[in-house]
N, C-alpha and C positions, 0 to 999 in steps of 0.2 A: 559541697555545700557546707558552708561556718557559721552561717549568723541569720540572722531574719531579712539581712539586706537580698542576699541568696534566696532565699525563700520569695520575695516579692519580685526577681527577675525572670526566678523560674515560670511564677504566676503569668508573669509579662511575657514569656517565650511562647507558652502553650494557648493562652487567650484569643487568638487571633485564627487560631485551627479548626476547622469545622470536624466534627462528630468527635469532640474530644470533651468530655466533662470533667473538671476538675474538683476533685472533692477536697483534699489536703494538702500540704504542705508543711512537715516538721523538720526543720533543724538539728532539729536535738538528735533525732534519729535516722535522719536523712534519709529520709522517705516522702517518695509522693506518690499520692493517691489516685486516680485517672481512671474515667471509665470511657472506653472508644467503641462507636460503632461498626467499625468496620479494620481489618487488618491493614490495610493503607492507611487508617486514619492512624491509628497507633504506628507506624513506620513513621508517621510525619512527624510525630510527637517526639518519637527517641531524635532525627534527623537537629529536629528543634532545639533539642535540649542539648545535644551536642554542638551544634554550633553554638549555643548561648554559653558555651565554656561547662555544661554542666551534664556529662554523656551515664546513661544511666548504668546502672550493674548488672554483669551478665553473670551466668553460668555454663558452663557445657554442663553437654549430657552425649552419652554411650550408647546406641543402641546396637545386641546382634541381633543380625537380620538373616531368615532361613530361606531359601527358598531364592536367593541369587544366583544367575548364568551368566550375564553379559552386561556391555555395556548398555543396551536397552531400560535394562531392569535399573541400573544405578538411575539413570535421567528420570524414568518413571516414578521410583520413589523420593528421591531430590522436587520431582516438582509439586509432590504432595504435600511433603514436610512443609516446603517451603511457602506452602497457601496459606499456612498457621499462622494466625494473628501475631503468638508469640512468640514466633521462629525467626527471631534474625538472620540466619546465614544455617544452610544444610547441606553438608559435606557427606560423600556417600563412598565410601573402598572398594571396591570390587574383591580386591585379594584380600583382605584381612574378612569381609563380609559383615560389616561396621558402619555404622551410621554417626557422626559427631553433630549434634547440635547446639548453635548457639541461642540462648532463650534468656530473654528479659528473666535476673534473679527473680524468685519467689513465684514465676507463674507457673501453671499448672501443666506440668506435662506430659499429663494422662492423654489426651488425644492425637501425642505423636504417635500414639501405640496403634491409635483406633484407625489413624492416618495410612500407617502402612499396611493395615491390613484391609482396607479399601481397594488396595492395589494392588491384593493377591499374595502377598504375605506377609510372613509369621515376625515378630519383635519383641524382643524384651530388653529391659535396662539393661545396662552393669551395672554395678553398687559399686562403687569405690571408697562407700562408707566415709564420702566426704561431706562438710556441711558447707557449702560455699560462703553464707553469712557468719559462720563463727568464724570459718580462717581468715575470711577478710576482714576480719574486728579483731583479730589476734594480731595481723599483721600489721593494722595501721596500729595498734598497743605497742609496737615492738619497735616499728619504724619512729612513734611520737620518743619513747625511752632513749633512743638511742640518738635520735639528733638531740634532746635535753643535756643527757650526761654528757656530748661532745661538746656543746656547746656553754655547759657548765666550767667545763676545765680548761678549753680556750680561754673563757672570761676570768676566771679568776684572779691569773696574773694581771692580766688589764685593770684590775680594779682595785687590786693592793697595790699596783706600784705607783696609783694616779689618787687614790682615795684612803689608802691606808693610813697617811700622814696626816688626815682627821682625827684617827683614833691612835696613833703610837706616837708619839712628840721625836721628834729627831728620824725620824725612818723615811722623809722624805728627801731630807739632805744628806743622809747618809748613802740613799741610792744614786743622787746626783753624783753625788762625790765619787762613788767606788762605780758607774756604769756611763756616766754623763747624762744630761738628758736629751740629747738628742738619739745616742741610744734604747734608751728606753722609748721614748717616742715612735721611731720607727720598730720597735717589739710591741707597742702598741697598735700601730698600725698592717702588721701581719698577723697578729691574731686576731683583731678585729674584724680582718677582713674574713677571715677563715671563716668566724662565726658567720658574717653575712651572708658568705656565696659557699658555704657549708650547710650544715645545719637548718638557716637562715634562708637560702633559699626558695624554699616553699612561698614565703610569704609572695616573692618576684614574680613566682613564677602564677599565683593566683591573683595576688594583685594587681600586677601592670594590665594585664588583659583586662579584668578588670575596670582599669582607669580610663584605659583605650577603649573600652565601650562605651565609657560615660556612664557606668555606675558601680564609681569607685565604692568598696568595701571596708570590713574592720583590715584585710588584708593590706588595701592599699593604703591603710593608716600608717602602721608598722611599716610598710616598704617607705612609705614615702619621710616618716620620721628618723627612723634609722639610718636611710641612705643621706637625708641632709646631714643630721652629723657626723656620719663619716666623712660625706665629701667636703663638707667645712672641716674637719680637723686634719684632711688628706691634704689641702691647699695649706693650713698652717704650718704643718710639718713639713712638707716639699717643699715648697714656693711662697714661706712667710712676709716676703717682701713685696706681695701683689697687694697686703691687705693692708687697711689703714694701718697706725702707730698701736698698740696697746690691742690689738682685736687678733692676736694670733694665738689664742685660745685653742686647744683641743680638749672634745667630748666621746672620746672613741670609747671610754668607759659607759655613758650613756646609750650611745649604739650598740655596745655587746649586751650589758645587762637586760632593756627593753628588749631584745628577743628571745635570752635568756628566758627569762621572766614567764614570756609570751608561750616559749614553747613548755615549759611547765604546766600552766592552764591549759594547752592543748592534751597534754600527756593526763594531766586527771581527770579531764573532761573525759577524755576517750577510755578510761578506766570507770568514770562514774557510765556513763552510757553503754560499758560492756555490761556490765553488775545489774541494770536495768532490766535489758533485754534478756537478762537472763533467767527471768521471769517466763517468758514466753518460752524461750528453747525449751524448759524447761516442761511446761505445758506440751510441747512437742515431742518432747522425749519422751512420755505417759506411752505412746502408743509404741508398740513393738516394731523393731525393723524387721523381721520376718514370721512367717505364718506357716502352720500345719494344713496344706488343702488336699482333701480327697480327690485323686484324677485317676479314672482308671480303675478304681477298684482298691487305689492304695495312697497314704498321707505322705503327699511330697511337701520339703520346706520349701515355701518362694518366699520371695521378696515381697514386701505389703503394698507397694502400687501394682502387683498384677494380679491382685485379686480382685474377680468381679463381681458385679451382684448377681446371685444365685450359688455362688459357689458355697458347698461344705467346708465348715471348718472345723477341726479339734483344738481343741482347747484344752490343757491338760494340767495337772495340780500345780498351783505355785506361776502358773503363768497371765500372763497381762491378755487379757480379749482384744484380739489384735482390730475387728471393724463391729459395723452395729449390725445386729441381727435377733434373728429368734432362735429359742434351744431349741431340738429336735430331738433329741435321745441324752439321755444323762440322768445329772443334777450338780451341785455345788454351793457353796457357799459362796459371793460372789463383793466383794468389799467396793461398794458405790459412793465411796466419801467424797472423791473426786467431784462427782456431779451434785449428792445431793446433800451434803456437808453431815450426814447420818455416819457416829465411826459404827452402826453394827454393819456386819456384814449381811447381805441381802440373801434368802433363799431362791434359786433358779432352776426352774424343773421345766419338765418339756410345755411349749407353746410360751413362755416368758422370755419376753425382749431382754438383751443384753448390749451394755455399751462399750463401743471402743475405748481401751486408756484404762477402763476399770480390770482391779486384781481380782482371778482368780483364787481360792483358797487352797482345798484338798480336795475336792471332785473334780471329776473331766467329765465333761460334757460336748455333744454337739451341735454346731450351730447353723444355720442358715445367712447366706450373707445379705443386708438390706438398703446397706448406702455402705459408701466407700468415699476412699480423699477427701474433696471438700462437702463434700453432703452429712457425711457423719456429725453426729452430735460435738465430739472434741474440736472437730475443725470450725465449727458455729464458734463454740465458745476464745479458740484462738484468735479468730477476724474480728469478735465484738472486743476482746481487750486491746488487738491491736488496733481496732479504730479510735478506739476510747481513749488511748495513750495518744494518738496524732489528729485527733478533734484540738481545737483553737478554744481557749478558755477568752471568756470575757478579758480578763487581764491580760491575754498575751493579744488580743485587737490592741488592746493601746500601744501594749511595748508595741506590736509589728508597727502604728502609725510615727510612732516616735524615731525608730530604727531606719525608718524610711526614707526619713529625711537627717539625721544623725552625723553621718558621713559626711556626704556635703557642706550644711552647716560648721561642721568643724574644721574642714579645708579652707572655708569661706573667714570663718574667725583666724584662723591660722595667716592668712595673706592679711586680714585689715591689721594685726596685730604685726605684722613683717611692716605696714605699709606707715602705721602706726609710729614706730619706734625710727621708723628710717626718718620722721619729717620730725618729730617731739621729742624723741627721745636724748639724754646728753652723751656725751661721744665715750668712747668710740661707737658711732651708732649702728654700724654696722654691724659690728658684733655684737651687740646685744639684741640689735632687730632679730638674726637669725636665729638667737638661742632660745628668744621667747614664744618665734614662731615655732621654734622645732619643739619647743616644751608643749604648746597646747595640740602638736601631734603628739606625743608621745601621752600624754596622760589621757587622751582618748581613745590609744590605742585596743587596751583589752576586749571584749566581745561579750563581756559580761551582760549587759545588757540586754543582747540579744538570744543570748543564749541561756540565760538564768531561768526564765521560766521553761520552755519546752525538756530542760534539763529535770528541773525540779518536777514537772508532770513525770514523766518518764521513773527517776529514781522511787517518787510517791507510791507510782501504780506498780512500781515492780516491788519493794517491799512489799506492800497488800498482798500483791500474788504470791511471793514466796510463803504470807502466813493463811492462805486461803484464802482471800479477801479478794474480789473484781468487781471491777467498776465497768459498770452496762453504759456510761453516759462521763464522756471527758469531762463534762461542767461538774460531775458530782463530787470531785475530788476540790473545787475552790469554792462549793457549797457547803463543803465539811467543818470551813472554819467557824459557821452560825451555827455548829451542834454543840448542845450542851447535855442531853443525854441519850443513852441508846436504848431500845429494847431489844429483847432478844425474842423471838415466840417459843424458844425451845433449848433447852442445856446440852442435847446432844452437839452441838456446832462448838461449842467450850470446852471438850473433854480431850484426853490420848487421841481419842478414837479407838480405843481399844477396852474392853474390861477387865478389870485383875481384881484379886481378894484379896482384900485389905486385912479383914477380920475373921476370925472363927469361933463362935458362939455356941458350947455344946452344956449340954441338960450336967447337971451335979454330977451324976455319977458316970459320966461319959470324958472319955480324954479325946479331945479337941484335933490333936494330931493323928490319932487312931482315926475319927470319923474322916478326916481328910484325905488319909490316906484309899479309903474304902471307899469312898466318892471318887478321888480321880482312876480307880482301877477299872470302875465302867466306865467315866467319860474318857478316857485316854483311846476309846472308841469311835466318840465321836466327831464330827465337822462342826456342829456349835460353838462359836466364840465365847460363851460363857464355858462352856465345859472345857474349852483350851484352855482358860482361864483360870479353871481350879487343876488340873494335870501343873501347868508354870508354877503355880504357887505350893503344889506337892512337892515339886521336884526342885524349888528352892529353901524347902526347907529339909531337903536331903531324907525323905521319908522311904521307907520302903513299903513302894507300890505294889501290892499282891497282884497276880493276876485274875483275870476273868472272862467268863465264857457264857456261850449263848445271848449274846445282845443283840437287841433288837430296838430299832430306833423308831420312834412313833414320830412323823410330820405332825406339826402343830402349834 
């Protein structure tokens, strides 16, 4: 998916599907959103989107499985996995005693677990500690860079040896002279091609399909402009004696730079859209990959999708509360800024709820587990930003109606403008019919259009997240531009989030540094943020901290 033209074929694939709701469609992030009633209904939907050229993102996942004999047992749990809505294809080992599944990226794959133990046994992940969606956003980062740079330095020569003599006076007669031009011409013609069916090909390989469906794209813009100039300056160069007198023009430097160009905008596009997202992961990465659970009588570390609700957890100084629950024996200090944009840290004694993603300070305490995965409070707050990010702003209804018919329209202008210059135009009319039609593909080419807002939502709302800031409501972020002032109800949500002593204020005959130092000798005791507060500020001003004994800390 590249542009909004994508986005309204995808609309057009899934429309026609019974028990399939469509809620979104963004571009920018290339997500769609879809709620299906039934697990057949969603099979039809991926089915759909694959043939419509547009097949969705999977993941594997690893399961080991306890409590395997034979081939019985593999068929048995094969047929379970595989009843799951979100289980595309499930492969089962016998010898390795391994589960491999293929699962729509981003869906929940907490009930493969619940799956096999329906059917009498035991499963748990592997963790490979891999993020499917960031290494596939690395990888297309990596594959956009490297077709640019290739396709950079193929062009080059193409474009000094055919345009250079705009800018250097004598340097194009001087390459005539010392290489010939028909030399140069055909080195024209081999690295132009390079760039097209290098580099360049992406564009072919989305766009023709594309064209052949009959809704041609910004893709098939660029295939279809680029290949006309090439193959008009391929017939000039080989075969200049088919075309009229004066019309054996070549544009091969047109053909390399517009893809050039193109693939640029694609390479910072996919760098603006990583930088985005990375809002969210980042939201995501709050909650810890593994947990402290009492089994047995003893705290084993798992992984944080197999913990359930009911289970004990520890929770210990300096660590993240890996799900949401209630303390049960402790206390701590517990820093909720995360949720409630408060930088003090919250007191948590036994019977007080605590939230996944939030930091613990310097107590351990224990907790009770109360929701988990997508129930937790973190995981609310990650589906409202990312709906919020791929909700349709008023302004991007129009770009989408505009984009819609965009493509076409300029095919359509392209042929009147061929068809134009062939009957009115003065001679050689042939060549100049082609160059003008190939010019109004080419300046149509880029995808800016369709892609500038769902881009700009996207970088908006990731900014915001990275300084605190979410947006409950995708329209609120193109409602922002009629604010002219804010209120705040509260200073806490503006500060560190932390307190520290600025000042020290002590009576005439008292030394300032002395009282300081005898103040952090008791609080270097305690868990209070303020009295961490005054211990940092002791101990950056290199004081010597006396010690002290028999403390006793009063809740209050």
């Amino acid at each position: 998916m590249h542009c909004a033209g994508c986005a309204r074929r995808i609309e057009k694939a899934i429309a026609p599907l019974a028990g399939i709701e469509l809620d979104a469609v963004n571009p920018a992030s290339r997500e769609a959103r879809l709620r299906a009633e039934s697990g057949a209904a969603l099979r039809n939907a991926v089915t759909a989107l694959t043939e419509a050229g547009f097949p969705p993102a999977t993941q594997v996942l690893r399961l080991d499985i306890d409590g395997m004999h034979c081939a019985s047992c593999v068929g048995k749990i094969e047929r379970a996995l595989s009843e799951l809505p979100q289980v595309l294809e499930a492969r089962v080992d016998l010898a390795t005693r391994r589960a491999s599944l293929k699962i729509l990226e981003g869906a929940d794959p907490g009930p493969a677990i619940d799956a096999v133990r329906r059917v009498g046994y035991q499963a748990e992940f592997i963790d490979d500690k891999a993020d499917a969606g960031r290494a596939r956003e690395a990888a297309e980062r990596a594959s956009m860079k490297r077709r640019f740079l290739w396709a950079a330095v193929l062009t080059l020569p193409v474009f000094v040896t055919e345009m250079g003599g705009h800018l250097v006076p004598g340097l194009a007669a001087w390459l005539d002279a010392s290489l010939g031009r028909q030399t140069l011409l055909w080195g024209q013609l081999l690295l132009t091609s390079l760039v097209l069916f290098g580099p360049g090909l992406v564009f072919f390989r989305h766009g023709l399909p594309a064209l052949l469906r009959g809704g041609p794209d910004m893709n098939s813009l660029v295939m279809l402009g680029a290949s006309a100039a090439w193959g008009y300056s391929v017939i000039a160069t080989a075969v200049p004696a088919v075309l009229p007198e004066g019309t054996a023009n070549v544009y091969f430097e047109a053909a390399a730079v517009i893809v050039t160009l193109i693939l640029l905008g694609r390479w910072l596009e996919s760098i603006a859209r990583g930088r985005s997202s990375s809002a969210i992961r980042g939201l995501i990465e709050l909650a810890p990959e593994t947990a402290w659970v009492e089994r047995d009588g003893e705290a084993v570390e798992v992984a944080l999708n197999t913990i359930e609700v009911g289970n004990i957890v520890q929770v210990k100084p300096g660590a993240k509360v890996p799900v949401d629950g209630v303390v049960v024996d402790g206390g701590s200090w517990v820093d909720e800024s995360m949720i409630s944009g408060e930088p003090d840290p919250v007191r948590k004694q036994q019977g007080d709820k605590v939230v996944g993603g939030t930091l613990n300070r310097t107590g351990a305490f224990r907790m009770k587990t109360g929701a988990t995965g997508a129930d937790t409070v973190l995981a609310g707050i990650i589906e409202m930003v990312e709906q919020a990010q791929s909700n349709r702003l008023p302004v991007q209804a129009l770009v989408d109606r505009v984009t819609g018919v965009f493509v076409p329209v300029v095919m359509a202008i392209a042929g009147i403008t061929l068809l134009a210059w062939l009957w009115l135009g003065p001679q050689p009319a042939l060549g100049l019919a082609l160059v003008n039609a190939v010019a109004v593909l080419i300046i149509a080419c880029p995808c800016a259009m369709g892609l500038a807002t769902p881009v700009s939502i996207m970088v908006g709302m990731g900014r915001a997240a990275r300084s605190g800031v979410l947006f409950r409501k995708g329209d609120a972020l193109q409602r922002l531009r009629d604010v002219r002032r804010v209120a705040f109800d509260k200073t806490g949500t503006l500060t560190e989030g932390r307190p520290r002593v600025v000042e020290v204020t002590a009576a005439e005959d008292q030394d300032g540094d002395w009282l300081l130092a005898l103040a952090a000798a008791v609080e270097r005791h305690s868990e209070h943020p303020i009295a961490r507060a005054i211990v940092e500020a002791a101990q950056a001003r290199q004081l010597d901290i006396p010690d002290s004994s028999e403390f006793e800390s009063a809740t209050g």
